[in-house]
N, C-alpha and C positions, 0 to 999 in steps of 0.2 A: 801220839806215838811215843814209844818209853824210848828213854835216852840211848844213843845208836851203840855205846861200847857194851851196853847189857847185851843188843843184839839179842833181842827174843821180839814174835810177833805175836800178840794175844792176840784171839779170835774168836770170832763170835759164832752161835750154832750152825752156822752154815760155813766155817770155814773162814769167812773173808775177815781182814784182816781189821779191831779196835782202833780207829786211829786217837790215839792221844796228842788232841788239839792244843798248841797255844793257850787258846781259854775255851774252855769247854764250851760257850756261847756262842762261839763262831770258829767255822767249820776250816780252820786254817793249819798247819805245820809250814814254818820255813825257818833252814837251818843252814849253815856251812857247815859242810860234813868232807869227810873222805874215807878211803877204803883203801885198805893194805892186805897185800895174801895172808891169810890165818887169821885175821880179825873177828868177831865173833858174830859180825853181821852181813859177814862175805856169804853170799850164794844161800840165801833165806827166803824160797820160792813163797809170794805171798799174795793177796790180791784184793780188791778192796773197788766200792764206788766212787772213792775219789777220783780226778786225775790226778799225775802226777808230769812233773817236768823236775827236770835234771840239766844242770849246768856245768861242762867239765870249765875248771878254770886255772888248772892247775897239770902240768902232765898229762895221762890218758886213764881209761880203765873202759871194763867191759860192764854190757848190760844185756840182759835177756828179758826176750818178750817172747811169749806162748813156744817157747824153741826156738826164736828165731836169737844169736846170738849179735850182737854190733856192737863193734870198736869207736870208741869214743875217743876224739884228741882235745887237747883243746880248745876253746872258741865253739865245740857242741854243743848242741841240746837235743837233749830228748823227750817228746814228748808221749808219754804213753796215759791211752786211753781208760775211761772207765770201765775195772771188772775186769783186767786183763793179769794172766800169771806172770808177774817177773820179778829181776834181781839185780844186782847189782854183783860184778866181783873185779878184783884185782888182776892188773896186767903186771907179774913181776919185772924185775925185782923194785916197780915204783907206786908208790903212791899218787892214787887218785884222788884230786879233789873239787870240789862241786858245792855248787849252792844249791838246794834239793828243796822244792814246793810244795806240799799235798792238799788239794784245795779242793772241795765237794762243789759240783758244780750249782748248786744251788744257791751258791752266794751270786751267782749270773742272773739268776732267775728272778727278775724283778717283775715280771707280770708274764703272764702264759704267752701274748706274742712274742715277746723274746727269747722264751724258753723253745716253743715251739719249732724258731723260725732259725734261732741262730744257735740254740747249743742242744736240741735234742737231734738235727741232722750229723752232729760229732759225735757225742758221747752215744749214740743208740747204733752206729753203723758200725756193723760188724768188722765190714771192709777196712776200717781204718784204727788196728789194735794200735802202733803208736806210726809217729813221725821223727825221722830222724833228720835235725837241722845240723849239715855239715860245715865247720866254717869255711867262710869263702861265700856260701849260698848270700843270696841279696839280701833275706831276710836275717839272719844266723847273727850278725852281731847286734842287730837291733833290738833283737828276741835277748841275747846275752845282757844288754844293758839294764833292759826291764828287768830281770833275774835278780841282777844286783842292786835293782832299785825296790824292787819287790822284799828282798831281804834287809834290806837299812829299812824301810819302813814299818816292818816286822817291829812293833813297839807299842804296841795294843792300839793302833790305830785305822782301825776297819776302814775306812772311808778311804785311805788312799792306798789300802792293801787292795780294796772291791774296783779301784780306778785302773790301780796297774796290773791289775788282774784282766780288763774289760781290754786294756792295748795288746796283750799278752794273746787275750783270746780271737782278738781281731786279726793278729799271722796267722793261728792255726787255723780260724776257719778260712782265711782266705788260700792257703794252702788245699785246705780240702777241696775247695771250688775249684782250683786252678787246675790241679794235679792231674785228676781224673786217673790216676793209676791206684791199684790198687794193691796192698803188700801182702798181699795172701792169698795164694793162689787154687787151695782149697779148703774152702771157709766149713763144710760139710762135716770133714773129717776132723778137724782145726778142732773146729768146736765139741765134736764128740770125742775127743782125745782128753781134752781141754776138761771137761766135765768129768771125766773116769778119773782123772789125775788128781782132781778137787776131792771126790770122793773117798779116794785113797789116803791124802794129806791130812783129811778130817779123819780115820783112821786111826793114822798115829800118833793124831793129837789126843785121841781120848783115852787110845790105849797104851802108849809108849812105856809105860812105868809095868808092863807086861811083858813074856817073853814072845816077842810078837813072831809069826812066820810068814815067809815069802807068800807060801798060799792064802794064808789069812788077806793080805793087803791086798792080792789082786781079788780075791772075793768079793772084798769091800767097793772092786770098783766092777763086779761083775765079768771079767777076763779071766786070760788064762796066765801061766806065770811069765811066760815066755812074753807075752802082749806087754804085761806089768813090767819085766824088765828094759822093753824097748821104748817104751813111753817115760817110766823115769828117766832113760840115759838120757833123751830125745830133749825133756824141757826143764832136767835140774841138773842132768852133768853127772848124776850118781846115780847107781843101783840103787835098788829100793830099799836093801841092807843098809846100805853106806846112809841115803837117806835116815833113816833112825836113829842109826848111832850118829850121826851129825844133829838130828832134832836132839838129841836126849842129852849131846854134850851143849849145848844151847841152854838149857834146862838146867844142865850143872853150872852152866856160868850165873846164871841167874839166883841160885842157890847159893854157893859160893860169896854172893855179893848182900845177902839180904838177910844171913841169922849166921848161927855160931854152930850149926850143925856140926857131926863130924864127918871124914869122909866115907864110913860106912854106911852114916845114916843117907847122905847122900845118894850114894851107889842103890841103894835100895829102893830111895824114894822115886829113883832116875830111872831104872828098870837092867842095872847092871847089875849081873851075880856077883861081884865083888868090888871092895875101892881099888886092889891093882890093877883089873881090867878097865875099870872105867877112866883111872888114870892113863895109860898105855893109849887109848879110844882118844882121851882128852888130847893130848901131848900132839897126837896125831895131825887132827883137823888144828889146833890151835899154837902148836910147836912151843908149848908148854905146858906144865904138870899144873894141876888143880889147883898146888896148895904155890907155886909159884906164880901163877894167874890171882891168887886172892892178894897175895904179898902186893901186885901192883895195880891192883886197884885198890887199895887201901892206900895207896899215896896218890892217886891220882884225884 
């Protein structure tokens, strides 16, 4: 995963999300991270066969899974499943922050009974996109500890990242066994939503730097525009406009940080008719101007 203030998802032909491991040999990401309104990795619908878990440890903030929206306080976690659409964003006017895991479950998979018996009944059930561990729950601080035992050992040291991985996975699945409820009430549609909205994302990942239209993007997911607008508001909070010009100022931060472009060549490269409108766009989602976003990541 590229460093979180770039705040861009690279992706691969199908959409799901490159993760940039630790060390590219073992299938890990853990980081102390947080999230503030306008940051450039706030509300970045994305999806991947990792899982992932999330640790608030700091204040609150919000998280989205397939539309389903949850409030995170401290002492949370969350665990969301693999292959699932979600995000992360900011409860104003505070800062969130977390210890955030991303771990392919096939560091679990040490011989096919294991895989079989104790992590493809999690990661394969539709029924259970994530878990939300609230504090107080019996398990929730015990889940937090590992979190942060899980991250201090973040030091290239596999063996006792795959250890406290294996304690980590021993709540969720016994969670799964115990719960018998299910957080989705229809998985049918869930999932053909799910899949039109992927279609779409991948869209205007290939096209953005175009002048894309509304009908164009629900085509891409075979709907109508009206469908296409109810289903962006539903699992990213934005029209499918608003969508774009937030992918594309994404796009411009990542630019901004990586050569000496100017900001026309920018705006061009970005799929904006101009650098004043894609400044105005920028300032927007980011509550700063292009060339005052580059100013402070050059000191940071």
């Amino acid at each position: 995963m590229i460093p979180e203030y770039k705040g861009l998802v690279r992706t691969n032909e199908d959409g799901s999300e490159i993760i940039n491991y630790d060390d590219p040999s073992f299938p890990s990401y853990i980081y102390d991270g947080y999230v503030y309104s306008g940051c450039t990795w706030e509300k970045v619908p994305h999806f991947h066969k990792d899982i992932e878990l999330l640790s608030v440890h700091s204040s609150c903030m919000g998280y989205s899974v397939n539309g389903n929206n949850i409030f995170l306080e401290r002492g949370d976690t969350i665990f969301v499943n693999s292959d699932q659409l979600h995000y992360s964003y900011a409860v104003p006017p505070r800062e969130g922050r977390y210890i955030i895991a991303v771990l392919h479950p096939r560091i679990l998979s040490s011989n096919f009974a294991v895989e079989s018996k104790a992590i493809m009944p999690v990661t394969s059930n539709k029924k259970v996109p994530y878990i939300h561990f609230h504090n107080g729950d019996r398990d929730a601080a015990d889940l937090q500890d590992l979190m942060f035992e899980l991250y201090r050992k973040d030091m290239g040291n596999e063996f006792l990242i795959t250890k406290t991985f294996f304690e980590i996975w021993e709540i969720i699945l016994n969670r799964v066994n115990e719960s018998g409820q299910f957080l989705q009430d229809n998985i049918v549609n869930q999932d053909l939503h799910n899949d039109v909205l992927r279609a779409m994302m991948n869209y205007v990942d290939k096209n953005y730097m175009k002048n894309i239209t509304l009908n164009e993007v629900a085509s891409a997911g075979g709907i109508s525009k009206s469908l296409c607008n109810s289903i962006f508001n539903k699992y990213t909070q934005m029209t499918p406009i608003e969508y774009i010009m937030h992918y594309r100022t994404r796009k411009v931060a990542d630019l901004l940080q990586s050569g000496n472009m100017s900001m026309s060549e920018i705006a061009e490269q970005t799929g904006f008719s101009n650098a004043s409108y894609m400044a105005e766009t920028f300032k927007k989602f980011y509550l700063l101007s292009p060339r005052e976003y580059k100013k402070t990541m050059s000191t940071t």
